[in-house]
C-alpha positions as CSV (number, residue, x, y, z in Angstrom):
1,X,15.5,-40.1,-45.4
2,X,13.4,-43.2,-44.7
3,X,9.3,-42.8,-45.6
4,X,8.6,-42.2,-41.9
5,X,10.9,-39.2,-41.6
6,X,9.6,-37.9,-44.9
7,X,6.0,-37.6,-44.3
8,X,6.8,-36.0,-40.5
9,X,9.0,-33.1,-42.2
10,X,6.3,-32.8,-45.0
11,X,3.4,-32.7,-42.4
12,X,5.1,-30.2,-40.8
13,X,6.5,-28.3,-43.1
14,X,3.0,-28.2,-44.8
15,X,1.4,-25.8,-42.5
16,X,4.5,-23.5,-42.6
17,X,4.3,-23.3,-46.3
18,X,0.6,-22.4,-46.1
19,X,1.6,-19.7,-43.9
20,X,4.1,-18.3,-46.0
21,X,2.0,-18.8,-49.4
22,X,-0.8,-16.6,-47.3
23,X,2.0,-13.8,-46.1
24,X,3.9,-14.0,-49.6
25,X,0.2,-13.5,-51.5
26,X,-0.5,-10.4,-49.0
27,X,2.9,-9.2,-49.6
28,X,2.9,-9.5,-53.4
29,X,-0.3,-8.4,-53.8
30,X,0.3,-5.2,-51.5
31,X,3.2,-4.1,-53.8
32,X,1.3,-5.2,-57.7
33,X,-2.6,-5.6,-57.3
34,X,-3.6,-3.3,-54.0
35,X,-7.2,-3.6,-54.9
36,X,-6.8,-7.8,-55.2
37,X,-9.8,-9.3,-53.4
38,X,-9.5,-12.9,-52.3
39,X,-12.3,-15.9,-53.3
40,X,-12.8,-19.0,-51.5
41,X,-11.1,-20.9,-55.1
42,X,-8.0,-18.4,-54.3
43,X,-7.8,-19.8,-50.8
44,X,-8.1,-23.8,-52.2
45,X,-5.3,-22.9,-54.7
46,X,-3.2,-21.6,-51.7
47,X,-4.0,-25.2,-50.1
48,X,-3.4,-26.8,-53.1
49,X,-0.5,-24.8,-53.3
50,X,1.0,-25.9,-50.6
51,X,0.5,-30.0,-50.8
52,X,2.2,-29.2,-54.6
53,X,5.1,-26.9,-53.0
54,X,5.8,-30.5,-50.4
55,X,5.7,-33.2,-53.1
56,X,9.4,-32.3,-54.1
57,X,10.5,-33.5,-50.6
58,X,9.9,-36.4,-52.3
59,X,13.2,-36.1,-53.7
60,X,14.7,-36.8,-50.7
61,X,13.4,-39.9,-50.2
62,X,15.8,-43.0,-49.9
63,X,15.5,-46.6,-48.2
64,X,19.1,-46.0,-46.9
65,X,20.7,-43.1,-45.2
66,X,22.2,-40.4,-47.7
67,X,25.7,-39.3,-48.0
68,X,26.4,-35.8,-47.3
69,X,26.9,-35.4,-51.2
70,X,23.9,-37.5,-52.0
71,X,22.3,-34.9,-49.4
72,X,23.6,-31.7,-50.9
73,X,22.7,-32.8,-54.6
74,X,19.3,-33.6,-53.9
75,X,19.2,-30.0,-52.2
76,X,20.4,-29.0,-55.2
77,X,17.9,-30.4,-57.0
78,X,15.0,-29.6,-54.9
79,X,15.2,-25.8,-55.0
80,X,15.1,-25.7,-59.0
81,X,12.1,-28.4,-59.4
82,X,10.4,-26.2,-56.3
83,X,10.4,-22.7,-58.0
84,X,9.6,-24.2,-61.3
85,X,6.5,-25.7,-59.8
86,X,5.4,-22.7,-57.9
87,X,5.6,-20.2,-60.7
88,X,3.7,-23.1,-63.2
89,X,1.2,-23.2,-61.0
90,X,1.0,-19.7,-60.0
91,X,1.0,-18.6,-63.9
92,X,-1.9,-21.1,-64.8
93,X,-3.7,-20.1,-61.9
94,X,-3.2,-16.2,-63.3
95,X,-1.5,-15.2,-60.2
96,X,1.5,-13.7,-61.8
97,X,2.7,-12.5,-64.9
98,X,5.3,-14.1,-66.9
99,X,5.5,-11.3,-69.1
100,X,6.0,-8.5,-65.8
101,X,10.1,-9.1,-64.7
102,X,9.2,-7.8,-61.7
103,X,6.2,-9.6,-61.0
104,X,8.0,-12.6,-61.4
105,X,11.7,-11.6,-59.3
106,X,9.4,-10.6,-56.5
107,X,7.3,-13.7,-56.7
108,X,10.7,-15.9,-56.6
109,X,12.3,-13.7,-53.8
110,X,8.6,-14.3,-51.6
111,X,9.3,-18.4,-52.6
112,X,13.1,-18.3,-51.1
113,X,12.3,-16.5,-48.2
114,X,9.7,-19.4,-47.6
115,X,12.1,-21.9,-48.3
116,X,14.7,-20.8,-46.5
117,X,12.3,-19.8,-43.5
118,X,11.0,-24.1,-44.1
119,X,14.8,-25.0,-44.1
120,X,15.4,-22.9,-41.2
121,X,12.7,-23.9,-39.1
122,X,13.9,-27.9,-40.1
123,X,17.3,-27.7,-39.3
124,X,16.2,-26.6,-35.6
125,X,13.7,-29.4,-35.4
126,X,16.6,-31.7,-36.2
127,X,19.0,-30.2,-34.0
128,X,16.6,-30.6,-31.0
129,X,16.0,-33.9,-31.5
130,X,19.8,-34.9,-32.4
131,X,20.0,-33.2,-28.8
132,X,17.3,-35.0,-27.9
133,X,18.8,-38.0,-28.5
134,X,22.5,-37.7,-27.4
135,X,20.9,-36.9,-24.4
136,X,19.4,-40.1,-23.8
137,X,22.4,-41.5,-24.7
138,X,24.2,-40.3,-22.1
139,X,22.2,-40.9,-19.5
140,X,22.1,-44.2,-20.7
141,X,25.7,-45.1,-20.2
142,X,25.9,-43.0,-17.4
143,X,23.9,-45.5,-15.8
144,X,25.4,-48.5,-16.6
């Protein structure tokens, strides 16, 4: 994935992260901490939060275009690096408990439902423009 490429998925996928940070903190808080009450440095962290959870697209980064392995092992890669740095964060920032099993298998279920939600929601913004694209092209040698 060429720089260009990168920082449009990133972009994107920025905002839907923050979404899902916001809906994953309701949720998790709903089911452990129902008298939580949110501060304005609880809302930067979930900012923060989210420019953290998009650096490890960064993985994915490449001056030529990937193989379907290359593809599939940076994927593999990504997830792990992802989860680690979400529950760092999220235990520095006290959100969860490392000690609490729970706490801590709901917290990673909230982060793949986010990722795969992102991954989803990529996959069709690639599709359309593949579509997009052959499209064009055969229009363009219709015409000719």
């Amino acid at each position: 994935m060429n720089a260009e490429e990168l920082l449009k998925t990133m972009f994107r996928s920025f905002f839907i992260i923050t979404a899902g940070i916001v809906i994953s903190m309701y949720v998790f808080c709903l089911i452990f901490y129902p008298d939580a009450s949110f501060t304005l440095y609880d809302i930067g962290g979930i900012l923060l939060l989210a420019v953290i959870s998009d650096l490890p697209y960064l993985l994915f980064y490449s001056g030529k275009e990937l193989s379907k392995k290359q593809m599939y092992l940076r994927k593999s890669v990504h997830l792990p690096v992802l989860l680690a740095v979400v529950l760092y964060f999220a235990h520095l920032w006290d959100w969860v408990n490392l000690n609490s099993t729970k706490e801590v298998l709901v917290l990673l279920l909230l982060i793949l439902i986010v990722y795969a939600i992102v991954f989803a929601i990529t996959i069709y913004y690639d599709k359309k423009l593949a579509d997009k694209l052959t499209h064009r092209l055969r229009e363009r040698y219709r015409s000719q």
